[in-house]
C-alpha positions, 0 to 999 in steps of 0.5 A: 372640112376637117379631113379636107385639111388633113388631106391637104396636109397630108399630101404637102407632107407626101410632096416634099418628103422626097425633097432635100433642105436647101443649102446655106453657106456662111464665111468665117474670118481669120485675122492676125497681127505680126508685130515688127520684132527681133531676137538675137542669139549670141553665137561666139565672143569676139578677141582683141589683140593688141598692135605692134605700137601698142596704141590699138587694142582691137577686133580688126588687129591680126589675131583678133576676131569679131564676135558673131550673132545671129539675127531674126527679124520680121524686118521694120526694126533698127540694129545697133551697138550701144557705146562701151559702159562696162570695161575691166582693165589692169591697174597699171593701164591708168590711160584714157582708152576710146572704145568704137563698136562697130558691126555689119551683116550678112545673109537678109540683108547686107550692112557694110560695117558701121557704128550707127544705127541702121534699119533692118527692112528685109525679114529673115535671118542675118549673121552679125558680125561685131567688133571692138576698138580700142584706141589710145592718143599720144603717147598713151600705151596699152599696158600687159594684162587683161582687158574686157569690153561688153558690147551690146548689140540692140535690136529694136 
């Protein structure tokens, strides 16, 4: 009985030494997770000039110019500009002065220029373009010297 079982095994192990070993497949899962996000880099400053009636101090005036900025963004952000906090004027301007940011893009996606916050929908880079105001009323008049406005511009 025993070389009858050997036999057998023995014949098994002859029948499927010819064999291959049958295949097995398994999946492998990738996931990730891109959160809404943005960076801004600051490309040039902006300069204001002052108007013929000296009551206007602006980005808009001739001689002036916007400052620029670039935006990226994977789109489902909002871009805005804060209110003016940091002024540097001459003493001898003594005058309230109304300061209005303004911005507008190009490029992903277009903004006509505004002072309020809009959604930024579309991924991809945007050109920014940012400007100052500053205005004074009645009589009120820009006085020589030097004048500074820190804009920020918020992505968010």
């Amino acid at each position: 009985m025993k070389s009858f079982r050997a036999a057998t095994a023995a014949s098994l192990l002859a029948a499927c030494a010819g064999q291959t070993a049958s295949a097995a497949t398994g999946n492998v899962l990738f996931n990730g997770t891109i959160t809404a996000t943005c960076t801004i880099t600051i490309n040039s400053n902006g300069t204001m000039t002052v108007s013929a009636n000296l009551q206007s101090l602006s980005s808009h005036n001739a001689g002036g110019s916007a400052g620029s900025a670039q935006v990226d963004t994977t789109g489902g952000v909002t871009l805005s500009v804060d209110p003016v906090t940091s002024t540097t004027v001459p003493a001898s301007d003594t005058t309230a002065t109304t300061w209005t940011p303004t911005f507008a893009t190009s490029g992903a996606q277009t903004i006509a220029e505004t002072g309020t916050a809009t959604a930024l929908t579309v991924p991809g880079t945007s050109t920014v373009a940012v400007n100052l105001d500053g205005t004074k009323s009645g009589s009120n008049r820009f006085s020589a010297g030097n004048y500074q406005a820190t804009v920020t511009l918020r992505c968010e």
